[in-house]
C-alpha positions as CSV (number, residue, x, y, z in Angstrom):
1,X,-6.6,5.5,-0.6
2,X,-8.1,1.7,-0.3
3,X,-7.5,0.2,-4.2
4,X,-10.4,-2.5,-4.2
5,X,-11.2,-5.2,-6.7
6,X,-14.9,-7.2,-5.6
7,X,-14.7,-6.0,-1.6
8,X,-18.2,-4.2,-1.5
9,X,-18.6,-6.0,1.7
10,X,-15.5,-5.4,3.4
11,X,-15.7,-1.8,2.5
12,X,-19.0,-1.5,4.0
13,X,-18.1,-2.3,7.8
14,X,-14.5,-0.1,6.9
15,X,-16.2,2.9,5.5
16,X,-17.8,3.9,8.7
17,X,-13.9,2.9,10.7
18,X,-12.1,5.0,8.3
19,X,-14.5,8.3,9.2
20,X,-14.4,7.8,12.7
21,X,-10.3,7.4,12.9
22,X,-9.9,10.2,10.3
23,X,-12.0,12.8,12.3
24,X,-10.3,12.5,15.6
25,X,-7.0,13.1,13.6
26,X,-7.5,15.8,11.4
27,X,-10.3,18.3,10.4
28,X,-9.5,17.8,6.5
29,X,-9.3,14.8,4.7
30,X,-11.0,12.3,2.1
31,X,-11.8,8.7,1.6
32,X,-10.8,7.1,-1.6
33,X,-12.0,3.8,-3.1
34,X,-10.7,3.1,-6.2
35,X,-12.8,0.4,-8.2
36,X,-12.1,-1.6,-11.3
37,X,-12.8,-0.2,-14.2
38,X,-16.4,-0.9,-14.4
39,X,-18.4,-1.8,-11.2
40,X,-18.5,-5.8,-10.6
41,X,-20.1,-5.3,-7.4
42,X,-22.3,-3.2,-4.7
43,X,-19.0,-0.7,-4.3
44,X,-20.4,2.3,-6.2
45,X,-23.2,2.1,-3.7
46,X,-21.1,1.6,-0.5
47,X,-19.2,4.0,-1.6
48,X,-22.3,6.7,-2.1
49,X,-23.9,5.5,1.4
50,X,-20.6,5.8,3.5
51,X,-19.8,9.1,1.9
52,X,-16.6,8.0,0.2
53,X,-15.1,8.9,-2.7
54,X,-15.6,6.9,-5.7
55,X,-13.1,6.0,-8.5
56,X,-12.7,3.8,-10.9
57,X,-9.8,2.3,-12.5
58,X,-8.0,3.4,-15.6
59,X,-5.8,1.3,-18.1
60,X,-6.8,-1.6,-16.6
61,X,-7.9,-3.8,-13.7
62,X,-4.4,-4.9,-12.5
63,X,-3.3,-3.5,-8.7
64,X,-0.7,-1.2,-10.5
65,X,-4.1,0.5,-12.5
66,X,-5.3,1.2,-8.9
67,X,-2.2,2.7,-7.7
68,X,-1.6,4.2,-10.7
69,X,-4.9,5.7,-10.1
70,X,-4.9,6.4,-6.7
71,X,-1.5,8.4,-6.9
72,X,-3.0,11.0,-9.6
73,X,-6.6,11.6,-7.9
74,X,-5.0,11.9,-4.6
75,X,-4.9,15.8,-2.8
76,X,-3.8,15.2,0.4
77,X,-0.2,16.7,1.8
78,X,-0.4,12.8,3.4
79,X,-1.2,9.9,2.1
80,X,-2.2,6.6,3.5
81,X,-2.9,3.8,1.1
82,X,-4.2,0.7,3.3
83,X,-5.8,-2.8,1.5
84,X,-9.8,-2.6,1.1
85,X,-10.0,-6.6,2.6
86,X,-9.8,-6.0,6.5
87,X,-6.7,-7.1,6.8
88,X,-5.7,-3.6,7.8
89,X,-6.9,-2.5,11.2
90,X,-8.3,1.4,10.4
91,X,-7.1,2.0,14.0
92,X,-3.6,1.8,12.9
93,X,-3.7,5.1,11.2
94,X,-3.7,7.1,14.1
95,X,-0.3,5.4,15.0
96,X,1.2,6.5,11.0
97,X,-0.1,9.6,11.8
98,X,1.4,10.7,15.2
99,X,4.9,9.7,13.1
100,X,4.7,12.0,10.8
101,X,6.8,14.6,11.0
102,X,9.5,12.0,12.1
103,X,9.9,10.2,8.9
104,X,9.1,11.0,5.2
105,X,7.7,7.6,5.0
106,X,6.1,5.8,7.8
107,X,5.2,2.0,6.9
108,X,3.3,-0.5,9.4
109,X,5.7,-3.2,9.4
110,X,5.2,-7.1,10.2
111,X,8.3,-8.0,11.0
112,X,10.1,-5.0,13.5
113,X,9.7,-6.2,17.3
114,X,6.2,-6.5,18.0
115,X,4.8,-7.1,14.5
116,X,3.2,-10.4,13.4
117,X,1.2,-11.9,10.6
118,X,-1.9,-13.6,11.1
119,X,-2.0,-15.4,7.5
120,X,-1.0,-19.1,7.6
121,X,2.4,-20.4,7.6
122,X,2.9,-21.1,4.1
123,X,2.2,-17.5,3.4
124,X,4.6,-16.3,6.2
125,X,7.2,-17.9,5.0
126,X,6.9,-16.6,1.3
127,X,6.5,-12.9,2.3
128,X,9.4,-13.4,5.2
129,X,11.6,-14.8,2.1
130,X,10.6,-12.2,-0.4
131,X,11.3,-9.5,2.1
132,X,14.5,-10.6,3.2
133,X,15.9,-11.4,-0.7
134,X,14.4,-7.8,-2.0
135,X,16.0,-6.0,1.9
136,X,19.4,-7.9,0.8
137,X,19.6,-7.4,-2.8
138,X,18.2,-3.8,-3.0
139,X,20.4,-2.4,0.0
140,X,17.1,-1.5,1.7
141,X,17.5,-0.4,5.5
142,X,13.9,-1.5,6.3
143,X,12.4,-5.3,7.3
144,X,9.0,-4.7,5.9
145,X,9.5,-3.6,2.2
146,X,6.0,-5.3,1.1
147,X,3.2,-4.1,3.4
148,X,1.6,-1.8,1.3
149,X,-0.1,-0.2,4.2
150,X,1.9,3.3,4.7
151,X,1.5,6.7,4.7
152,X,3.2,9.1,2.3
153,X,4.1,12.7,2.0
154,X,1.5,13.5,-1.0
155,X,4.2,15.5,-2.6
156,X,6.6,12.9,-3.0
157,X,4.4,10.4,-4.0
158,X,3.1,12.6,-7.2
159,X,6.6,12.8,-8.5
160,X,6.8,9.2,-9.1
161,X,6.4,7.7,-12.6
162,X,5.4,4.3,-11.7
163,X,5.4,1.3,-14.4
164,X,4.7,-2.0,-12.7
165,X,1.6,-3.3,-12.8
166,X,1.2,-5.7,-10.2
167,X,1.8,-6.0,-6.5
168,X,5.5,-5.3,-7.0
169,X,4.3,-1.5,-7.2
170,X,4.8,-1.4,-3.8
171,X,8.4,-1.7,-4.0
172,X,8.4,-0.3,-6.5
173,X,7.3,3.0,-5.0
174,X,9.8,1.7,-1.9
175,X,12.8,1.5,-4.2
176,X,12.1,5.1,-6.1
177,X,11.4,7.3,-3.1
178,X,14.7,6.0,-1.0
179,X,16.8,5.9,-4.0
180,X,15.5,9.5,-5.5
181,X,16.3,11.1,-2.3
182,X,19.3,11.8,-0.1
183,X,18.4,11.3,3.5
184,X,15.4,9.5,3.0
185,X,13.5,8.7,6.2
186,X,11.5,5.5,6.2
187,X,10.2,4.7,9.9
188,X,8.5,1.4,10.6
189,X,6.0,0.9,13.3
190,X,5.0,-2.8,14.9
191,X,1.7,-3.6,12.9
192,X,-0.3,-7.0,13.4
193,X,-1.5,-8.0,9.7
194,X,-5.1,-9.3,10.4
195,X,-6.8,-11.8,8.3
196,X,-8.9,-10.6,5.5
197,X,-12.7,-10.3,6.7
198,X,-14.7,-11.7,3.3
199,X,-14.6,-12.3,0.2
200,X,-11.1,-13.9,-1.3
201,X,-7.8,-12.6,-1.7
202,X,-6.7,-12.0,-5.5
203,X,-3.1,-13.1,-5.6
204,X,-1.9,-15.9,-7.6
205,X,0.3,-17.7,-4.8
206,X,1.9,-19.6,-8.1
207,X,2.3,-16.7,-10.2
208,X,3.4,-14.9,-7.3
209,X,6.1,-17.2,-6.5
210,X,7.3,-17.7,-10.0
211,X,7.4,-14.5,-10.7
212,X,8.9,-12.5,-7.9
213,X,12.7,-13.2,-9.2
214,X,11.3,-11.3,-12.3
215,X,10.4,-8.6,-9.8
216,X,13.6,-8.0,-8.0
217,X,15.5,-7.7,-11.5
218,X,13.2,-5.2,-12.3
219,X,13.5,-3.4,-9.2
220,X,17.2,-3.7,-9.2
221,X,17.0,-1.7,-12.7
222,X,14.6,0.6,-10.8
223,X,17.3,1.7,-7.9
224,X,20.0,1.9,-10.7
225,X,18.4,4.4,-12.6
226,X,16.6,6.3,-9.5
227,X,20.1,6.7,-8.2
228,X,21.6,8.1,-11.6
229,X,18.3,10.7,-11.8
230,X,19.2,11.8,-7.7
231,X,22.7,12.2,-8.9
């Protein structure tokens, strides 16, 4: 599942990637671009010459939509939902994959031995200090709690009623699954987060940063109230 917003370009040199890795790992499985709501670039047409699946959007054009999105259309028993930008090596997957069966949740982390960031300081240090307030504040047992690259159990996924609407989804979806389950196995693997290959990255660094206390309130709700439905 690759949520993109404008990354016809990028897609077109991943497209061919993503076949290549998912054939030498499994016989079965799909490709899924999920597009704004109505085309703003060549991705419709990437999508048809790379044989991928095409999807747009619905209730809007924010990150959440995608997910949102993504989570309903998807029909694998796995799921791996990676950025559309490059900045996720296609390669990887074959390392989520052989993990598997050892976790119920297997996220390539920055930031266990042998991970690193190639994005430049001042965004290092953001994610390293939203990471560690979220890990500390939420009771998380896991070091990279924003990479949104992971793969799922497509079951657990589907059960999820998601309602954030930004990037914060992905903890969102972090803070529901462990929270929702007893025994919940998260496994990280050492990932190297590349630069993104074209085009420009669609976070607001300000809003980011201004917002993300508004975040972690919601997410503490969020594990409150997943706990009392577990219960």
């Amino acid at each position: 599942m690759l949520p993109a917003y404008e990354e016809a370009a990028n897609l077109d040199v991943l497209l061919p990637q993503l076949h290549a890795v998912a054939k030498s790992l499994t016989a079965s499985y799909e490709i899924v671009v999920v597009d704004t709501e109505s085309p703003r670039d060549a991705t419709p047409d990437v999508c048809r010459k790379h044989a991928a699946r095409y999807i747009a959007r619905r209730e809007g054009n924010l990150y959440g939509h995608a997910i949102r999105t993504a989570v309903a259309e998807a029909r694998g028993k796995f799921i791996v939902f990676m950025d559309a930008d490059g900045s996720h090596n296609p390669n990887f997957i074959s390392s989520l994959w052989q993990h598997r069966n050892e976790a119920d949740l297997v996220i390539a982390s920055r930031y266990v031995r042998g991970g690193k960031t190639e994005n430049p300081a001042v965004l290092i240090f953001m994610s390293l200090t939203v990471n560690y307030v979220f890990r500390f504040f939420l009771g998380l047992n896991c070091l990279d709690v924003s990479n949104s690259f992971r793969l799922y159990r497509g079951d657990d996924l589907r059960a999820l009623r998601l309602g954030c609407n930004h990037f914060d989804i992905v903890e969102e979806i972090l803070v529901k699954l462990v929270f929702a389950h007893k025994n919940y196995r998260v496994k990280e693997v050492p990932f190297v987060f590349e630069k993104r290959k074209a085009g420009k990255t669609k976070r607001n660094l300000l809003l980011f940063a201004l917002g993300y206390v508004v975040t972690l309130l919601r997410l503490l709700k969020l594990k409150y109230e997943a706990r009392r439905e577990a219960r």
